[in-house]
C-alpha positions as CSV (number, residue, x, y, z in Angstrom):
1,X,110.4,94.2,111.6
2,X,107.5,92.6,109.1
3,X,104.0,92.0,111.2
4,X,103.8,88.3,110.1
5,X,106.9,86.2,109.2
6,X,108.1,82.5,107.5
7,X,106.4,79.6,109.9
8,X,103.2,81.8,111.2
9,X,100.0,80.8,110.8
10,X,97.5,83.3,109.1
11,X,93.7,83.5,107.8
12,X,93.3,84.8,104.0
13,X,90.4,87.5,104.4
14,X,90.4,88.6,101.1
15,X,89.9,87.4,97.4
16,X,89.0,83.8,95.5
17,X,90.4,81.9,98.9
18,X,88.8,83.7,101.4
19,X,88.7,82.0,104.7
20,X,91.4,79.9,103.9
21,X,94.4,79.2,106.6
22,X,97.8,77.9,106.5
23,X,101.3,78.3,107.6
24,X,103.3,80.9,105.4
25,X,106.0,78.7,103.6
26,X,108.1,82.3,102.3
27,X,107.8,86.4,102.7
28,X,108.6,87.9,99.2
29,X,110.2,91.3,99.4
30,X,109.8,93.2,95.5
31,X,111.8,95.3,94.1
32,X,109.4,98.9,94.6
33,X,108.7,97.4,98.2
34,X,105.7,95.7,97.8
35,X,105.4,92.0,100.0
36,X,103.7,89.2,99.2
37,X,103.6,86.1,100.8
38,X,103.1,82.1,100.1
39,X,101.0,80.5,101.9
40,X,100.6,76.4,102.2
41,X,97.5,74.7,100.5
42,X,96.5,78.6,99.2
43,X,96.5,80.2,95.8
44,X,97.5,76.5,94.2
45,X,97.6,76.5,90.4
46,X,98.9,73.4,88.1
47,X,101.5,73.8,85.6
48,X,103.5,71.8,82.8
49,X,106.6,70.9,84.3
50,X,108.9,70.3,81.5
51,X,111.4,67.2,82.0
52,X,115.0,67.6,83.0
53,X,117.1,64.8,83.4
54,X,120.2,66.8,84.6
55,X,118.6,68.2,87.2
56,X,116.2,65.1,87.9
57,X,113.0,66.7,87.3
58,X,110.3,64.3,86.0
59,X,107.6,66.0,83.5
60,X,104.3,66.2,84.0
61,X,101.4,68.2,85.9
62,X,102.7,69.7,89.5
63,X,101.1,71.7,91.6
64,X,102.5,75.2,92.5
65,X,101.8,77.6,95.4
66,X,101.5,81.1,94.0
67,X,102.2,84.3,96.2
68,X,99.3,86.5,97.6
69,X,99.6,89.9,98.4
70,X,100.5,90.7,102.6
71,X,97.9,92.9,103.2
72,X,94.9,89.7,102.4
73,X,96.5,87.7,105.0
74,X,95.9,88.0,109.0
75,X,97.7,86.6,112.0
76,X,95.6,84.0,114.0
77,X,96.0,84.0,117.4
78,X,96.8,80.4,118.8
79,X,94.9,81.3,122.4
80,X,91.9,82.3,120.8
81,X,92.2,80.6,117.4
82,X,90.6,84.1,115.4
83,X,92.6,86.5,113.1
84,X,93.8,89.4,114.9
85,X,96.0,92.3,114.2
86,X,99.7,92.3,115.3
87,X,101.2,96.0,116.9
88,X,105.1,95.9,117.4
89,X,106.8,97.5,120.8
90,X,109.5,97.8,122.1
91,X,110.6,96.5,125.4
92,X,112.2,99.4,127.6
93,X,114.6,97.2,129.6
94,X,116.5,95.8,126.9
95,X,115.3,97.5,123.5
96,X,114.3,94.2,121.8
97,X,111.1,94.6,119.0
98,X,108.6,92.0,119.7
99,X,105.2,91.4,117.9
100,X,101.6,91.7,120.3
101,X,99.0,90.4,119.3
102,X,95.6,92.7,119.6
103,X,93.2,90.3,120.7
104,X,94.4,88.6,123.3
105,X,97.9,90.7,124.3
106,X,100.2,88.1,124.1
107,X,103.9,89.4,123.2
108,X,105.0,86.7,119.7
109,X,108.9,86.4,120.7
């Protein structure tokens, strides 16, 4: 079970968009393990788009959103609207995995 997953909302705390926050559009899983994650209005970059008609794609200048590595990213905490650090446990009763959040102790289902 990953610590922050597709539709949370995280904090960058590291690198060129530090302080940054947005919801995390995709969790991308390499080939030697490593993740990286995409985050919405972070790490944009504009590129040539190249026409294609048969696919409908105009030309022109679009803006991209470029992966960032997992580990520069943090969890906010809705209650308490601050990054935090997410633990995993396991619930006894029925052996489900949920996510905690440190700060304030909430369970994430």
């Amino acid at each position: 079970m990953r610590k922050i997953k597709t539709g949370d909302f995280v904090q960058v705390m590291r690198g060129k968009e530090k302080g940054k926050r947005g919801k995390v559009l995709k969790v991308l899983v390499s080939k030697n393990g490593s993740l990286k994650v995409v985050v919405e209005g972070v790490n944009i970059v504009k590129k040539a788009q190249k026409p294609n008609p048969t696919l409908g794609i105009a030309g022109g200048i679009i803006e991209k959103n470029l992966p960032i590595d997992y580990s520069n990213v943090m969890l906010v905490d809705p209650k308490l609207n601050v990054p935090t650090r997410v633990g995993i446990i396991i619930d006894k009763k029925t052996g489900k995995k949920y996510r905690l959040l440190k700060k304030s102790g909430e369970k994430i289902v």
